[in-house]
N, C-alpha and C positions, 0 to 999 in steps of 0.2 A: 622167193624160193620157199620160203617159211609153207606162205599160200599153197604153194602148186601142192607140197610136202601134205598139205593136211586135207587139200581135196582128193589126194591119192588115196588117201587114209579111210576119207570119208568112201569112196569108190570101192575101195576094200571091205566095205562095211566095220572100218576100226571107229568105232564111232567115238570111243574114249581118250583115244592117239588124236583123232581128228577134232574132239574139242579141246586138248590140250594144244595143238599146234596152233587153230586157229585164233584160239586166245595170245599164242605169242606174236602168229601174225599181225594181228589186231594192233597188238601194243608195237609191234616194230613199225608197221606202215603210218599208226598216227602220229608216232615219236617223230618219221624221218618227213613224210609228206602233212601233217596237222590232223587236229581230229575230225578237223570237218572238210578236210577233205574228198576228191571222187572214190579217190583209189581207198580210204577208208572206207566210205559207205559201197563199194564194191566188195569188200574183205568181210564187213559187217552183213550185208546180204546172205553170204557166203555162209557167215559163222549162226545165221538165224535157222539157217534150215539145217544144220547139225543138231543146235537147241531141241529144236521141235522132236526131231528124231528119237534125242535122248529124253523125252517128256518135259521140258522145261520150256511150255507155251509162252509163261506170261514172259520169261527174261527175253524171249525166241520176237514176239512180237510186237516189245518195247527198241529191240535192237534193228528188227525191219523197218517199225517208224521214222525213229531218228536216222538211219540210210535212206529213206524218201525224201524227209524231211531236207537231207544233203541235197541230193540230186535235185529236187522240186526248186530249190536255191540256187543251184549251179545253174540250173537251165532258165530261168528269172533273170539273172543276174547274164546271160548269153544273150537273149532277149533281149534286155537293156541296151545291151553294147552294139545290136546292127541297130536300132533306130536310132537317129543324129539327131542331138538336143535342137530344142527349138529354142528361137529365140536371136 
């Protein structure tokens, strides 16, 4: 909810409502699903392009990394699981 709350925000152009919410987002989705979770680096995507908005590239483009970095994992780690060990 936090999320939808601060994309709404973001849509409004509240850009400063919307980096506070996404910041709580942030912190509630890693608490409840992990940090290196999808639904993290989904929230963190989310919360990067707010960043950039409000001119804060570098925090903006350190937070899109490590959200690739998730997903590039997740999807490796998918990968692994249909091909059947040899042996």
């Amino acid at each position: 909810m936090l999320n939808d709350l601060a994309f709404m925000s973001y849509c409004q152009g509240r850009i400063d409502s919307a980096l506070r919410l996404y910041g709580w987002a942030l912190a509630s989705t890693a608490h409840a699903c992990g940090q290196r979770s999808l639904l993290a680096a989904g929230c963190m995507n989310d919360f990067s392009k707010v960043l950039r908005l409000s001119g804060r590239w570098a925090e903006a483009q350190r937070m899109r990394d490590d959200a690739q970095a998730i997903i590039r994992r997740d999807l490796l780690r998918g990968k692994n699981r249909l091909v059947p060990p040899r042996g």
